[in-house]
N, C-alpha and C positions, 0 to 999 in steps of 0.2 A: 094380401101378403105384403103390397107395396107399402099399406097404411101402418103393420104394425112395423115392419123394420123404420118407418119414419119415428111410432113414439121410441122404438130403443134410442136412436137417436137424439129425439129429444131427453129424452132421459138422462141419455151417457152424458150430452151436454148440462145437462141443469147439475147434477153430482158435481162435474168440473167445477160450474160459477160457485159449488157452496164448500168447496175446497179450501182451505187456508193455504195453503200451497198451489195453485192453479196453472195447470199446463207444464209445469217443471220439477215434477217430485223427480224425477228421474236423474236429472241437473244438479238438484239443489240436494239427494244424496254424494254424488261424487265432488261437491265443490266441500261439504261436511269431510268426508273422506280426508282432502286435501287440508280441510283447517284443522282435523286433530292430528295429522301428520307433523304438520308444523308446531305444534302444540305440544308435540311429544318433544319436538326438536330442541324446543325453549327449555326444556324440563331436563334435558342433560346438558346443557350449557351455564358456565358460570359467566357471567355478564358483568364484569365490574365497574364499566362504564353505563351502564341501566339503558344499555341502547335497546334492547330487545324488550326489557320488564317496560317501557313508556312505549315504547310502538305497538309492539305483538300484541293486542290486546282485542278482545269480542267486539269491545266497543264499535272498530270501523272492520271494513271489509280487508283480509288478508290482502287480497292484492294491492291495498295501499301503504301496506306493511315497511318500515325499511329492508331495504335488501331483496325484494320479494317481487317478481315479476308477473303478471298474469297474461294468455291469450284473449283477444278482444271479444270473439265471438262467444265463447264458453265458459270464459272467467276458471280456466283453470291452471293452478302454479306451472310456469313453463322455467323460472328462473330462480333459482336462490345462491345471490352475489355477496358475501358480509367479510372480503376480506379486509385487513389489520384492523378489526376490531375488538382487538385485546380476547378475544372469547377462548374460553378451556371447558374442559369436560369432555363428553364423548361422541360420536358421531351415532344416532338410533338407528336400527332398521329401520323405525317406522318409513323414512322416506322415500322408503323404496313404492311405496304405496303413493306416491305423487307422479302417475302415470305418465303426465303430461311434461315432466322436468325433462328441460333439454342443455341447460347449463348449471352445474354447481361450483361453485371459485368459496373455498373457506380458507385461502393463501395466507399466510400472514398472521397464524393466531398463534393459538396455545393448544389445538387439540390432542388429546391423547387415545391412548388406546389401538384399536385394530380398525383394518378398513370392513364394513359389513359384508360379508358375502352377499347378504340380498342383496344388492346397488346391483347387483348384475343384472336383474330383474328388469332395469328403466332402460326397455325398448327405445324411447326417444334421446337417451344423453347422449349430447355429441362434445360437449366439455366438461371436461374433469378435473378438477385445478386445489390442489392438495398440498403445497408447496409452501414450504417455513411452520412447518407443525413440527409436534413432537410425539406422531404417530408409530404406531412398530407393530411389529408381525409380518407376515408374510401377504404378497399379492393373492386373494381369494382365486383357487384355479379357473375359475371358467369367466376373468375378469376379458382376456383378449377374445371372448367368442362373441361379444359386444359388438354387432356389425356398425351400431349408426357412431358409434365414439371416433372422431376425430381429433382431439387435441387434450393430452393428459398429460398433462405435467402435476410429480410427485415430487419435486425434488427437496433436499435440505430436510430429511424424517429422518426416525431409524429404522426404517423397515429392512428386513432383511432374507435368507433366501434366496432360490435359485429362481430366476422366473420362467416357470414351467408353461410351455408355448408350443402346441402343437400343431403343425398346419390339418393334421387330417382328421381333427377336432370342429373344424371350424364350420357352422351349418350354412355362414355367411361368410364368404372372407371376409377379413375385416379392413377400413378405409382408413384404417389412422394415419394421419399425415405430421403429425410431431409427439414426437414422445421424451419424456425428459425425466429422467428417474434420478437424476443425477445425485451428490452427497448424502449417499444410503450406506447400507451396508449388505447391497444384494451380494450373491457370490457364486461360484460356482462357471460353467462355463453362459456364452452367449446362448440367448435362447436361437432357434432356430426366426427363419424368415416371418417377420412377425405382421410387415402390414409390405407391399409391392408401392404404395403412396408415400413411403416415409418423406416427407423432405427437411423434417430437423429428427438427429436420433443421438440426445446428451444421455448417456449413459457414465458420465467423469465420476470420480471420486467412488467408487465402488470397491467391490473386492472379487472382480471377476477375472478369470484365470481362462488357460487354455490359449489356443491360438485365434488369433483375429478374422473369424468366418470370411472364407471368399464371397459368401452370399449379398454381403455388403455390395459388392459392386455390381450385381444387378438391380439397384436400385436407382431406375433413371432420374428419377426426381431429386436425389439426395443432392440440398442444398448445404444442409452444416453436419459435420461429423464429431463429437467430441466423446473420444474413450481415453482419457485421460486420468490418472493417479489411478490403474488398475493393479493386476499384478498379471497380465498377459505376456506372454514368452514367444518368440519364434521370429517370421518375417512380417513385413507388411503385404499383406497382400496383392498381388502386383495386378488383381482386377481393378483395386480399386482404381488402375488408369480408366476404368469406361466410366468413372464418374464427370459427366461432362458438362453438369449444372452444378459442381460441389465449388461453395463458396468461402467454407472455412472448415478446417480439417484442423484436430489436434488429436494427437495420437500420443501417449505415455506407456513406453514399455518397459519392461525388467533386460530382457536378454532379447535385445532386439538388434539384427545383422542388418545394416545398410546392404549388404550384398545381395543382387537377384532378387532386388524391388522394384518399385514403379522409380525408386530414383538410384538406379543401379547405375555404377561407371558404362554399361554396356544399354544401348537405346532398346528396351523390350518393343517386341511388335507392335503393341497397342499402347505404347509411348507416345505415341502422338496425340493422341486423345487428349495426354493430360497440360497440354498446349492450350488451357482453357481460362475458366475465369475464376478457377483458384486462388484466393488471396489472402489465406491464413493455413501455416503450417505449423505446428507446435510439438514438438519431440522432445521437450528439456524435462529435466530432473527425473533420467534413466541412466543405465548403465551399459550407456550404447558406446560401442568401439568403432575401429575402420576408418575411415578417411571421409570426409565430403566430396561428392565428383563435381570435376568439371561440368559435367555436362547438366546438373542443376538450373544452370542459367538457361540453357536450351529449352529447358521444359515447362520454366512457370513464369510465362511472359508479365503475366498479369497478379503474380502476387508483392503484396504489400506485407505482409505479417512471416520472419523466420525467427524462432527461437528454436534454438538447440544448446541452451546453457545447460549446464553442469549434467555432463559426460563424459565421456572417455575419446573424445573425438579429437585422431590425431591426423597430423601431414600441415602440408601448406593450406592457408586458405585459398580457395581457388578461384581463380583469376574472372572465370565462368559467371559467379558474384555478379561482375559488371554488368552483365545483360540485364537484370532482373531491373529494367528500367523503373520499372512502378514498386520497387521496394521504400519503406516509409519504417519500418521497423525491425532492425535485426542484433540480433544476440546471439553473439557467440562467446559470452565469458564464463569461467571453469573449466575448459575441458584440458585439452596436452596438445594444442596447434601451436607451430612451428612454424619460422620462416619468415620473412618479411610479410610486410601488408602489400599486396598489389598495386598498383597503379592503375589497375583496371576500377579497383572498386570505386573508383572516383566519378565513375559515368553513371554513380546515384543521384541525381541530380536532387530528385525527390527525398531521399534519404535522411532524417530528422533527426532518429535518435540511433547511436550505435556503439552497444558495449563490447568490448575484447577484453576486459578486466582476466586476470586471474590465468593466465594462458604463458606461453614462451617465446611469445613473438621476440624475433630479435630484428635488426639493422636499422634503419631510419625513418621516420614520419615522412611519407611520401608529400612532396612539394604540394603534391597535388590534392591535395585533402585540402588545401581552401577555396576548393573551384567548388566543390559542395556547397552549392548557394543555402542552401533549406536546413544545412545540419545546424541542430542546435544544444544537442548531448551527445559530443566526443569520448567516450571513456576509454581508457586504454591503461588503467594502473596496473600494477605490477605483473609485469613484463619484461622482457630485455631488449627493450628499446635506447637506443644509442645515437649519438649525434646531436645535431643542434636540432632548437625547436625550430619550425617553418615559420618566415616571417609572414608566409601567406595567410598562417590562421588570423591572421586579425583581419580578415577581408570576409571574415565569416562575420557578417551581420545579425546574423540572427542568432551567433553563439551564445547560450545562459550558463552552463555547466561545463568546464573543462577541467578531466582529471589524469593527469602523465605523471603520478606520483608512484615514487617504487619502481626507477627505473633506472637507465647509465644515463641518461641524458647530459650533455655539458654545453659550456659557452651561457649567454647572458637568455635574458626574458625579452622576446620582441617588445619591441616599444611600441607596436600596431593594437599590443594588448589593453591598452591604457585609453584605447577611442574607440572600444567599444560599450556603447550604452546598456547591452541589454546584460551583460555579464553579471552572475550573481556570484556564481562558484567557480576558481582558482584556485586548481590545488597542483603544485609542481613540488611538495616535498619528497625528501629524499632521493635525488639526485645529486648528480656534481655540478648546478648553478653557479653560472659565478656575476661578477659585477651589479647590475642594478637590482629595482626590486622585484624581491621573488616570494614566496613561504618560506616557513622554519626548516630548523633542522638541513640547511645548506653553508655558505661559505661568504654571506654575503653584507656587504659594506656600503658605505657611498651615504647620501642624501636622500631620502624618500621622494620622490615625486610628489609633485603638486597635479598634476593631472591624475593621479589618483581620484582626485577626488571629482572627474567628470565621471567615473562610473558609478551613475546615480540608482541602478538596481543592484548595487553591491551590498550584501546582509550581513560577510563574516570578514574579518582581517585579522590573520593571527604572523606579526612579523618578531614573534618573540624569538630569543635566543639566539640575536643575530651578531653584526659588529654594526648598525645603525648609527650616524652621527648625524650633530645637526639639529636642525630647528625640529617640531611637528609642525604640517605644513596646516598654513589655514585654511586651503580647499577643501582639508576634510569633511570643512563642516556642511559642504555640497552632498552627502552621502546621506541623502535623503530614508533611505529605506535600513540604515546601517542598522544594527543591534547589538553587536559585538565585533569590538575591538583589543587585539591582545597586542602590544609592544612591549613588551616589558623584554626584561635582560640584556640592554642595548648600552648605545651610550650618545643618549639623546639628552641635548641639552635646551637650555632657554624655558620660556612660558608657552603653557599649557593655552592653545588657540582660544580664543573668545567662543569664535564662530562656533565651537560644540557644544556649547549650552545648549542649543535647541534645539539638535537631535532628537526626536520625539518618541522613533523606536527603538534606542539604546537602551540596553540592559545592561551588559557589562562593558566596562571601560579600564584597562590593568597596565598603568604607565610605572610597574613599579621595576625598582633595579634600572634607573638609571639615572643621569644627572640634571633634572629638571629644575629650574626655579622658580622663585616669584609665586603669585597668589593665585589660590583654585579660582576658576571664573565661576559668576556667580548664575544663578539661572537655572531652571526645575529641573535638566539632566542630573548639573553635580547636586542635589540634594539628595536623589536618592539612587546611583549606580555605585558602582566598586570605583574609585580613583584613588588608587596609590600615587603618590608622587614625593615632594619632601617631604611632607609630615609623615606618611610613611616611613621613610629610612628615620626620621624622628622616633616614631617608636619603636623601630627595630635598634638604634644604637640604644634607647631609655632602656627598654627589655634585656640587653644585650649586660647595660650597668649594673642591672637588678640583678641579672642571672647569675654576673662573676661573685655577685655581692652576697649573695645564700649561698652559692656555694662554698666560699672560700670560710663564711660564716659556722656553717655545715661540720665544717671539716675542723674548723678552730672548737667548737664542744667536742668532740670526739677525743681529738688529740693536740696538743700546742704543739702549731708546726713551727722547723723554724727555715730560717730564708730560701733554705737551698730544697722546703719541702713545699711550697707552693707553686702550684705549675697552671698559670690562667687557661683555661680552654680555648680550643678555638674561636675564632669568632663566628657567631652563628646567622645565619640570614635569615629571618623570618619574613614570608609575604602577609599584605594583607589580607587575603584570603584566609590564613589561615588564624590571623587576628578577628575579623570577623567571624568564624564559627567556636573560635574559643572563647568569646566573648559574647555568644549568641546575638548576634549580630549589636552589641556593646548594648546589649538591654539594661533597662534600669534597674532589673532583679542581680546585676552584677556589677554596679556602682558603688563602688568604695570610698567616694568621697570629693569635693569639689575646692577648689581654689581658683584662683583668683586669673591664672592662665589656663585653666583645663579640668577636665574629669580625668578620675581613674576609678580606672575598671577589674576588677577580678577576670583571670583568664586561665583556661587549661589546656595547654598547647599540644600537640597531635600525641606527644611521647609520655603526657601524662603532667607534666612540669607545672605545678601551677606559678603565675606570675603574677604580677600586677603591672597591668598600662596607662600610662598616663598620655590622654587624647590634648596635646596644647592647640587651642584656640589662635592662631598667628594674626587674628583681626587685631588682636589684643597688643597694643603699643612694649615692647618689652618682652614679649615672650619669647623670642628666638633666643634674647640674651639669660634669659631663666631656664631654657633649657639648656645652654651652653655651662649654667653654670652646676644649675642640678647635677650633669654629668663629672663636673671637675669636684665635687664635692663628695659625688657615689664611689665614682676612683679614689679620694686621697683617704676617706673614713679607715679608722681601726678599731677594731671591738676587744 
């Protein structure tokens, strides 16, 4: 008996050695399995970068595939990674047949179509990464019954639909610990308690409705919350005080009552909780009414992030503010707050950027907003803000952007403002300004400062339409970063500074409408930016001659007027700007002709008007007195 089970033995063994396949048929079917899986994959993929058609190929073994992961012991696909690789087409069942997959990431492409129902099939995935496609349909239902999935971000698809989530479906609970479905078009209300592990759950940009589940705040884990751009109604949930690891919370509602919340005027019992390490709130662009409480400061020691812009959020802002010591970003512009600014809110010490834009704040810039070491975006435009500015703001070092335009503001522009280096943006229009220099559309006179030009991160100056006299000063040309400069409409006299020739990021430069002299400096700026200056008002008087001179011409074929019927028009002002685009920037396709002091150009002026301008050359010995006389000669003509 012992002898013959020894030959089966030998037997079984000798069949094996003459195997072409030896010891692994069993292997080497499910690793097959796995390569027309992928095979199928390639075949609904369009590849326009050939990343797949040069890799994917028999030739070497799939798991040296790009994108393509394999288990060390059993060689079978555990991975398929191919995001932003341009790829389109469609996602196969077949892969569902890749037993062994425990991540898929195809983020980043062009896929279309629907998600396969079979993918519910892959016992092992634990990420799911579907994000920046242009996939659509509906979550397959028994996608959440998926116990090993841990991390599924869908977002930026159209998919859409309710996502239909039932706990007493689930054969496994399930361990998802982030979910992010975010910029879809799910809808309908929240699914029911989807995973007890969540600790991210972006669910933003949806079209989900109903009330904001209490169930949410029995999730001890949840780190970020964003239901944001939904269309949910009612309260905030005032569970969500027991969230005591939530790091960033944004909530977007339609008809949502600050009253009898977790940030209610009145301390809820389990208000203390939210005493935590909260450090992002986001409630803006809703149609939330009510007031802000006080007692806000009380409760979120530790956040950094408040926006609540454009709502309906009225009363004072509250003083409470001050406490939120670790605040770094808050916005409160749009809504209907009233009142002054506190002086509490100065004990932001951290506090960087802070808009009030667009609100009704009224009485004065508290002194104390330049103790705010770290601000360096003050916004506060149109408002009814009154008083002088603080001479303290210029002790803000690190200020880049200040905007108090649209406001009562009076008296002059601290002179603290002018020594700060890091300053790009000044804009104090529309106020009552007065004495030195300020922006447009004020009341203001005097000498431009020469320390203007130590604010060497300044980009914009626009001091048009002022009563400016005086030189331009030569410091300008310290304005290292500048790009546009508007003075025009003033009554600025003398030569045009040297020193701006080498402005390197100048684009526009509009010194037009005032009384400047002497010769354009030379240098790569003025060859190719906008410089109005006198050759300008040159060709606005030349244009001016021509204009009276057709018209009056015009008017002589029609009918022979006699003295008492000719009536000269006004004088008309034309800027360069508008000679440049009439002139298409005085191209050569509208040259009319050349002499000896200048070109003339055909032009068609905003109203329709065509002209002719003639460009004099002032290098040219004699040209001033040629246009002096050209003019005395366009005035006396009679036809």
């Amino acid at each position: 008996m012992e002898l013959e089970l020894l030959m089966v033995i030998k037997l079984f063994i000798l069949l094996l050695l003459s195997s072409p396949y030896p010891l692994v048929t069993s292997l080497q079917h499910n690793n097959f399995t796995d390569l027309q899986s992928l095979l199928a994959f390639k075949n609904h993929v369009v590849d326009p970068q050939h990343i797949l058609s040069v890799s994917w190929t028999t030739n070497t073994s799939s798991c040296n595939w790009i994108g393509v992961s394999c288990s060390r012991r059993h060689q079978r696909v555990t991975a398929i990674e191919l995001t932003s690789f341009s790829l389109s087409g469609t996602i196969p069942p077949q892969i569902s047949n890749l037993t062994f997959l425990s991540r898929l990431d195809l983020s980043n492409n062009s896929f279309s179509g629907t998600i396969p129902e079979s993918l519910c099939f892959l016992s092992r995935l634990s990420l799911f990464v579907l994000n920046r496609n242009h996939l659509s349909g509906s979550i397959p239902p028994n996608f959440f019954n998926m116990s090993s999935l841990k991390f599924i971000y869908f977002g930026r698809n159209n998919l859409l639909g309710p996502l239909l989530v039932k706990n007493d479906t689930f054969d496994v609970p399930p361990q998802i610990q982030e979910l992010s479905m975010s910029v879809n078009q799910f809808a309908g209300e929240m699914p029911l308690d989807i995973s007890r592990n969540l600790q991210i759950l972006d669910l933003a940009y949806n079209e989900f409705s109903g009330n904001i589940p209490g169930w949410l705040g029995d999730l001890p884990e949840l780190i970020v919350l964003y239901l944001e751009a939904n269309q949910f109604n009612g309260k905030i949930p005032i569970s969500l005080g027991n969230l005591t690891q939530l790091l960033d919370l944004a909530i977007l509602v339609f008809l949502l009552s600050l009253s009898s919340t977790a940030l209610s005027t009145s301390r809820p019992p389990n208000a203390a909780s939210l005493d935590c390490n909260l450090r992002f709130i986001d409630i803006s662009e809703n149609n939330i009414g009510g007031f802000l409480p006080d007692s806000v400061g009380n409760l979120l020691h530790n956040l950094q992030y408040l926006h609540t812009e454009q709502n309906r959020i009225q009363g004072k802002i509250p003083a409470g503010l001050g406490n939120l010591s670790g605040l770094i970003f808050l916005t409160l512009y749009k809504n209907q707050l009233t009142g002054s600014i506190p002086s509490e809110i100065t004990n932001l010490q951290n506090l960087q950027v802070m808009y009030m834009d667009l609100n009704r704040i009224t009485g004065p810039i508290p002194f104390e907003l330049g103790q705010m070491i770290s601000l360096n975006v003050p916004s506060l435009p149109e408002n009814l803000l009154s008083g002088r500015i603080p001479e303290s703001l210029g002790n803000l070092s690190k200020l880049q952007h200040l905007s108090l335009a649209v406001n009562k503001l009076s008296s002059n522009v601290p002179q603290a403002f002018w020594c700060l280096e890091g300053l790009t943006e000044l804009n104090l229009s529309q106020n009552t300004l007065d004495g030195g220099i300020t922006p447009e559309k004020n009341r203001l006179s005097g000498n431009i400062s020469s320390t203007l030009g130590e604010l060497h991160m300044l980009s914009h100056i626009d001091f048009s339409s002022n009563d400016f006299h005086g030189q331009i000063p030569e410091s300008l040309g310290g304005l290292i970063n500048i790009n546009y400069i508007n003075i025009s409409c003033n009554s600025l006299s003398g030569a045009i500074p040297e020193s701006l020739a080498n402005l390197r990021h100048l684009n526009i430069l509009d010194f037009s409408f005032n009384k400047l002299s002497g010769k354009i400096p030379g240098g790569r700026v003025f060859s190719n930016v906008s410089i109005p200056t006198l050759e300008v008002i040159s060709f606005v008087l030349l244009l001016t001659c021509l204009y009276f001179l057709m018209r009056f011409w015009k008017r002589r074929l029609v009918q022979p007027p006699t003295n008492d019927d000719i009536k000269w028009p006004n004088h008309r002002l034309i800027s360069y700007h508008e000679l440049v685009a009439a002139t298409d920037n005085f191209s050569d396709a509208n040259l009319l002709g050349t002499s000896s002091f200048g070109l003339v150009f055909k032009a068609q002026l905003n109203d329709g008007l065509l002209v002719a301008v003639k460009v004099l050359n002032l290098d040219v010995h004699g040209a001033s007195r040629s246009f002096d006389a050209e003019c005395h000669t366009l005035s006396a003509v009679r036809h």
